[in-house]
Structure formats: structure tokens, C-alpha cells
C-alpha positions as CSV (number, residue, x, y, z in Angstrom):
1,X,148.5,-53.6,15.1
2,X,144.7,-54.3,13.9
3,X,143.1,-57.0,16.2
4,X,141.6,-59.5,13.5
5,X,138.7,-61.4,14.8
6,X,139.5,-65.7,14.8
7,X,136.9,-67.9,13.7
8,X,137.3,-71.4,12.9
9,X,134.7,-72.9,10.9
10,X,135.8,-77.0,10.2
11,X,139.2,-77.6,8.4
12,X,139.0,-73.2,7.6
13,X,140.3,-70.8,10.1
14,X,139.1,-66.9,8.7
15,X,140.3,-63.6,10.0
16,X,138.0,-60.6,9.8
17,X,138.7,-56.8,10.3
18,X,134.7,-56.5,11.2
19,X,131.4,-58.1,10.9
20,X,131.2,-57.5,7.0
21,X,131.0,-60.8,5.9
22,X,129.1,-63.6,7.1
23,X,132.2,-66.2,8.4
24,X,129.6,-69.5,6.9
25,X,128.4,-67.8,4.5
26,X,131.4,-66.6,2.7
27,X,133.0,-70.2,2.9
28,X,130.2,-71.2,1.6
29,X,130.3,-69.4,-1.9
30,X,134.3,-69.7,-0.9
31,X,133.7,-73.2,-1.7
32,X,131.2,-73.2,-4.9
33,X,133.4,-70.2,-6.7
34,X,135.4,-71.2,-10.2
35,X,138.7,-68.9,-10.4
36,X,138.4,-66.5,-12.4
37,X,140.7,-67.0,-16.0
38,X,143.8,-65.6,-16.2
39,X,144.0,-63.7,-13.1
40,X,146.5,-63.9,-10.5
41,X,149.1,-65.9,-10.7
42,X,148.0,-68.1,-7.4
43,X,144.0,-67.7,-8.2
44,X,141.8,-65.3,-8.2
45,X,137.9,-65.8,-7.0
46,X,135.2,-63.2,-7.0
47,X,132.6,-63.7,-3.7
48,X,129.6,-62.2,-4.4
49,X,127.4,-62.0,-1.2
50,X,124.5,-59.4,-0.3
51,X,125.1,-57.2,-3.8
52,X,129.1,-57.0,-2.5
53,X,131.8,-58.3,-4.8
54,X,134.8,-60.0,-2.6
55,X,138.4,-60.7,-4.0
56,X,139.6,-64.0,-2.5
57,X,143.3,-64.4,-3.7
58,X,145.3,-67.3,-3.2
59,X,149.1,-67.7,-2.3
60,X,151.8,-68.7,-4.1
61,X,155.1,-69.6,-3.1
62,X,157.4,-67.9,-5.5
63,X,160.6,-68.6,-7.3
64,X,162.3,-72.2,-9.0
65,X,160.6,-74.2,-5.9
66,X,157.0,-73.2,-6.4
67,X,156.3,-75.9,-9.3
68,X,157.1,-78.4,-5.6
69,X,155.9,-76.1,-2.9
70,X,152.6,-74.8,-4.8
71,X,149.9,-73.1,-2.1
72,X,151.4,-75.1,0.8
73,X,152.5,-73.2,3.9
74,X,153.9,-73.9,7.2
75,X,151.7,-70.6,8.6
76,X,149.5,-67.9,8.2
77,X,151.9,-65.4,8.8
78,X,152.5,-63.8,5.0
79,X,149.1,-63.6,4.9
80,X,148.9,-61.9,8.1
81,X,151.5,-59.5,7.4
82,X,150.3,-58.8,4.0
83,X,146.5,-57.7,5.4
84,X,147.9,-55.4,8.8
85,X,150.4,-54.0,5.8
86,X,147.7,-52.5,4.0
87,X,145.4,-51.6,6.7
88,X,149.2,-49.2,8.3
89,X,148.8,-47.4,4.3
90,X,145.0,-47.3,4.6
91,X,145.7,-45.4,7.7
92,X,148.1,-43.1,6.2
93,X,145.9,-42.1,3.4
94,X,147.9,-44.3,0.6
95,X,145.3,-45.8,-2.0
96,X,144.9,-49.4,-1.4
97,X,142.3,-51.8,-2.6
98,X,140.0,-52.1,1.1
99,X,141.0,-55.6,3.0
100,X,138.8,-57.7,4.5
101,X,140.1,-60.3,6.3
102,X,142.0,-63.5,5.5
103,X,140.5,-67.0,5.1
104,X,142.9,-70.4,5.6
105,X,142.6,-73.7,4.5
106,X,144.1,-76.2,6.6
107,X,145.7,-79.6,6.0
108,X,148.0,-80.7,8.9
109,X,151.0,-79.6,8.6
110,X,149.8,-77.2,5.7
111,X,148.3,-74.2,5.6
112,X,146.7,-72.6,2.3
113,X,146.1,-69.1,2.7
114,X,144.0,-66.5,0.9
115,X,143.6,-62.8,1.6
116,X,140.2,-60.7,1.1
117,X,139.3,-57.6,-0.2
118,X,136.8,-55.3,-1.5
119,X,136.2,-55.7,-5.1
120,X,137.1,-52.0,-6.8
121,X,134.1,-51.3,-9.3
122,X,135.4,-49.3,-12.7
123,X,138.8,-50.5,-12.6
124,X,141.2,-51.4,-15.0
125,X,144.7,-53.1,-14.9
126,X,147.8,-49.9,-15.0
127,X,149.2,-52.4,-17.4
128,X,146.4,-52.1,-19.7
129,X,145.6,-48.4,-19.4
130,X,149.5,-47.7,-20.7
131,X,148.6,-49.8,-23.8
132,X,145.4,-48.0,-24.8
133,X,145.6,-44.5,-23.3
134,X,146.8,-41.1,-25.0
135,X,150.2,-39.9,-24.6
136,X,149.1,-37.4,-22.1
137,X,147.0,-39.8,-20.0
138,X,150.0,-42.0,-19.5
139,X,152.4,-39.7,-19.0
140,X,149.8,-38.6,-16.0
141,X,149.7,-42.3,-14.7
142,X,153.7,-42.2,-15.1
143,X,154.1,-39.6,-13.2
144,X,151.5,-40.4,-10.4
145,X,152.8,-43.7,-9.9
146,X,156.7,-42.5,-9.3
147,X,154.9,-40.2,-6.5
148,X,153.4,-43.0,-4.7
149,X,156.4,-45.0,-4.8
150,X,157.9,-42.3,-3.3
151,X,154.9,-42.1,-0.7
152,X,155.9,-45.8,0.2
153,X,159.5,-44.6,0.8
154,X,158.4,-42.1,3.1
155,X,156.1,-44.8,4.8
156,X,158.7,-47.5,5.2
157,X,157.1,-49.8,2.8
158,X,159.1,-51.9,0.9
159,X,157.8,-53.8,-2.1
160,X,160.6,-55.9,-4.2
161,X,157.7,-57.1,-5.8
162,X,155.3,-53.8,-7.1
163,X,155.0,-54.2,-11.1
164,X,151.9,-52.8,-13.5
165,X,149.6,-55.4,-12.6
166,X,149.5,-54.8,-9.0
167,X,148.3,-51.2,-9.7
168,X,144.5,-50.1,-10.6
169,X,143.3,-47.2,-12.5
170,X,139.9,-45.7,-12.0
171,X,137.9,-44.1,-14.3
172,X,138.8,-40.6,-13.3
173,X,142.9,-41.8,-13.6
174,X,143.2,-42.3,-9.7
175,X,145.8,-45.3,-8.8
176,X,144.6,-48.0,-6.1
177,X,147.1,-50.4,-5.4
178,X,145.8,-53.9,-4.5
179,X,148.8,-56.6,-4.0
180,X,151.9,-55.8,-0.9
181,X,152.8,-59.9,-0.7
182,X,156.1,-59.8,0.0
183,X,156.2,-56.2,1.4
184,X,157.6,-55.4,4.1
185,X,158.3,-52.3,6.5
186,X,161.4,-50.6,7.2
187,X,163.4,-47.9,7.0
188,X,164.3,-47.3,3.1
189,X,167.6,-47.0,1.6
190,X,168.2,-46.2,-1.7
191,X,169.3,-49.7,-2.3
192,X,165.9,-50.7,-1.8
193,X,164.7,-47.9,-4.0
194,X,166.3,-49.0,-6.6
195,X,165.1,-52.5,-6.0
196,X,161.3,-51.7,-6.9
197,X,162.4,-49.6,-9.4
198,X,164.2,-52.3,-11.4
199,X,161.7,-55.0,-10.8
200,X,159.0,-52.5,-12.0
201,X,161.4,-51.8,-15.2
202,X,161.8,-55.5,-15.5
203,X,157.9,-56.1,-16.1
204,X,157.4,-53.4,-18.2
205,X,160.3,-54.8,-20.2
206,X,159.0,-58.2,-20.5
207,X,155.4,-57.2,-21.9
208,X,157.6,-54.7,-24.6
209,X,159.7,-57.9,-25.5
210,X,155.8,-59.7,-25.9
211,X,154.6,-56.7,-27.6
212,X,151.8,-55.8,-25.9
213,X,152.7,-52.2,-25.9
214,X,156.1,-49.6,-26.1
215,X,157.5,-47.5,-23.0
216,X,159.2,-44.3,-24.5
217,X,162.6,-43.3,-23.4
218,X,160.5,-40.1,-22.5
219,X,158.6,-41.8,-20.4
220,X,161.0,-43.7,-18.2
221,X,162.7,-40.8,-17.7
222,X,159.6,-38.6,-16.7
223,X,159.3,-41.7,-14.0
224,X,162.7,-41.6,-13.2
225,X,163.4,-37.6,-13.0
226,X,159.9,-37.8,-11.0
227,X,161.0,-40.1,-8.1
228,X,164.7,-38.9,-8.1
229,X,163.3,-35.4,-7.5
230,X,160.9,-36.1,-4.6
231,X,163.7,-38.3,-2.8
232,X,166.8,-36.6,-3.3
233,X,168.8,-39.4,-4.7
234,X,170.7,-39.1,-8.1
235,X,169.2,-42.1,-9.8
236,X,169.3,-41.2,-13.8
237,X,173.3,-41.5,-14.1
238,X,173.6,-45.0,-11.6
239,X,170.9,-46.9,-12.9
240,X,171.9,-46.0,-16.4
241,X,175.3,-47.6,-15.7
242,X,173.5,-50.8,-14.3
243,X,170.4,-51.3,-17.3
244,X,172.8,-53.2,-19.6
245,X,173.7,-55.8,-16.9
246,X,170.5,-55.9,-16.0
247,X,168.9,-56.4,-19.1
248,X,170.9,-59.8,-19.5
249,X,170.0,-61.3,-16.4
250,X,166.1,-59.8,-16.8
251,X,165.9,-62.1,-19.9
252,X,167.9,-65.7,-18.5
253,X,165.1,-65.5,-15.3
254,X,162.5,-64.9,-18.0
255,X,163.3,-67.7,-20.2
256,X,164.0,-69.9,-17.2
257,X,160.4,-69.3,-16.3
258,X,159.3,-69.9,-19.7
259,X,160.7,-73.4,-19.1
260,X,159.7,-74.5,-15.7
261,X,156.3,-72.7,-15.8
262,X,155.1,-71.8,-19.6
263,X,154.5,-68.6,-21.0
264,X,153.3,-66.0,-18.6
């Protein structure tokens, strides 16, 4: 594991990789930083220090209870595991956004935690590259993305969480994933596989039904034939059993969140 340097600076306790950032001075801007609109569903906030750009994202707990439980934690540790998470893939070569450190706000018993990273210059959301790209350009993107979801398998990463907005593109089509909350590590069966796979079938689904943009049967199976291929599991016949079913209940969580939280 990564040894994080401690520093405690008043009620804020930050983690650091390295001497990058200036501890005060990052709090500093930390503290006099808007978030940014529509980004993140916790809060995003871009640190600009020295002609860097930071990401600073805020948690969230997820689910019915986070309209109750907001920001407020009992530890640091998702944080912490998020951050060592993607410095294990940044070791093995898998594209991630580059972390920083973590930074805490504290209110006894609470803790409110927010993980750093490098800002990725000429980026754009995966979600919005599908909706504006040639056919040939997303069937590219398609197909690179069911590779590194494979890549995670072979890593022992799982993600329940891994949808289109958690995926960058640059400008010469490369992916950089950014987001592993909720990750974890493990040895991979092909339940989990087909875990991400339906949660990343369930967003897609849910910005067709607002429609933002279409997902060809084509395509879904290029993704599918892709990933089944590299793995060795038969997933084309078994999930095509299961898409009806989970169609229905796809749709009751959406409109359940619709209530509690608004339109997302």
C-alpha cells in the first residue's frame, strides 16, 4: 500500500501522495472555490494553484438514505480506499485520471471527505462523445471500453458502479477513467461481470429513455461479443434472458429517484 503523508491543518485533515500541492494553500482556494454546475453528483470543485488545475470531489452517500445521510461519514476510509485503488491500476498501466491526495473536513463525529486529482486537459465526458461522434468513432470507443473492463477483470477490480460518465475521452480517442467509489478488489466472477455490465447497460438506458442519444443493437452487441470474447464467459444468450426483467426494475429505481431526488 502507498504511504499517504498526514497533515492536519484546523478542523481539515489532508492526505498527499507527494509534495505537489501546498497543504495551506490548497485549503485555502479549497475554501474560496464555487462547485462547479452540474457536475458530480456530490460536487465537483476545480483548484487552480501554480497554473495546475485540481479536481476536488465530494462524497456522497448513495441510495434511498442519502437525502438524511448527505456528505456525513463516520471515516475516512472510502475515501482511502478509493485513492490506494487507483494508484494499484496506475501501477499496472490502466488509464486513470492521476490522484492526488485526499482532503477531510471534520465535524465530531463526522467526517466529510473529498478525493483529489489531476485535472485531464482536452477531455470530454464518454457519455457525450457517443452522442456526437461518427459511427465508426463510437464503435472504437465501444469496443475499447469492453477491453478495459475486461483489464479490470484481470486486475481484480470490481466496479458495481462504472457507467459513461465516469469514463473520459481524449482528443486522440484514448479512455481515462476518473471515478472507482465503491470499487473494490477481488477475485472476479462472472457474477460480478455481469454486475458492471448491467449497471453500465442501465445508464446508457436511462439517457436513451431522456433522449439524449440512441445505442444500436449493433453496438451493444459489439460491446458484448468484445468482453465475452476476451473472458471466456458466454454472456450474449444469459444476459439476453435476464434484459426484460431487468428492464422493469431499471425503470421503478429510476422513477423512485425521480421522486426522492428530482430529475437527474
Amino acid at each position: 500500500m502507498t504511504k499517504l503523508q498526514k497533515i492536519r491543518i484546523g478542523s481539515f485533515v489532508m492526505y498527499l501522495l507527494s509534495d505537489t500541492v501546498n497543504p495551506s494553500q490548497f485549503l485555502d482556494k479549497f475554501l474560496r472555490t464555487g462547485n462547479q454546475a452540474n457536475k458530480g453528483r456530490g460536487g465537483l470543485k476545480l483548484i487552480s494553484i501554480n497554473d495546475e488545475l485540481f479536481v476536488c470531489r465530494k462524497y456522497l452517500h448513495g441510495g434511498v438514505g442519502r437525502a438524511v445521510t448527505k456528505d456525513l461519514f463516520l471515516s475516512e476510509k472510502r475515501a482511502l480506499n478509493e485513492i490506494q485503488i487507483m494508484l494499484y491500476l496506475k501501477e499496472n498501466h490502466f488509464p486513470v485520471v492521476e490522484p492526488v491526495g485526499i482532503l477531510i473536513g471534520e465535524d465530531f463525529p463526522f467526517r466529510k471527505p473529498h478525493i483529489i486529482t489531476r485535472f485531464e486537459d482536452n477531455t470530454g465526458e464518454l457519455l457525450e462523445f457517443i452522442k456526437v461522434s461518427s459511427r465508426k468513432k463510437r464503435l472504437r470507443a465501444i469496443r475499447d471500453l469492453a477491453r478495459y473492463m475486461w483489464h479490470l477483470e484481470r486486475l481484480g477490480i470490481f466496479h458495481p458502479d462504472l457507467h459513461l460518465r465516469n469514463v473520459l475521452v481524449k482528443k486522440n480517442g484514448r479512455l481515462i477513467f476518473l471515478d472507482f467509489d465503491k470499487a473494490s478488489k477481488r477475485t472476479i466472477s462472472k457474477k460480478n461481470v455481469e454486475t458492471m455490465i448491467w449497471r453500465l447497460n442501465r445508464f446508457a438506458e436511462k439517457w436513451e429513455i431522456k433522449g439524449y442519444f440512441r445505442i444500436s443493437i449493433l453496438e451493444r452487441l459489439l460491446f458484448i461479443r468484445t468482453y465475452s470474447k476476451l473472458s471466456g464467459y458466454n454472456l450474449e444468450e444469459e444476459m439476453a434472458k435476464k434484459l426484460v426483467t431487468k428492464k422493469l426494475l431499471s425503470r421503478a429505481g429510476w422513477f423512485a429517484e425521480s421522486i426522492l431526488y428530482g430529475k437527474n
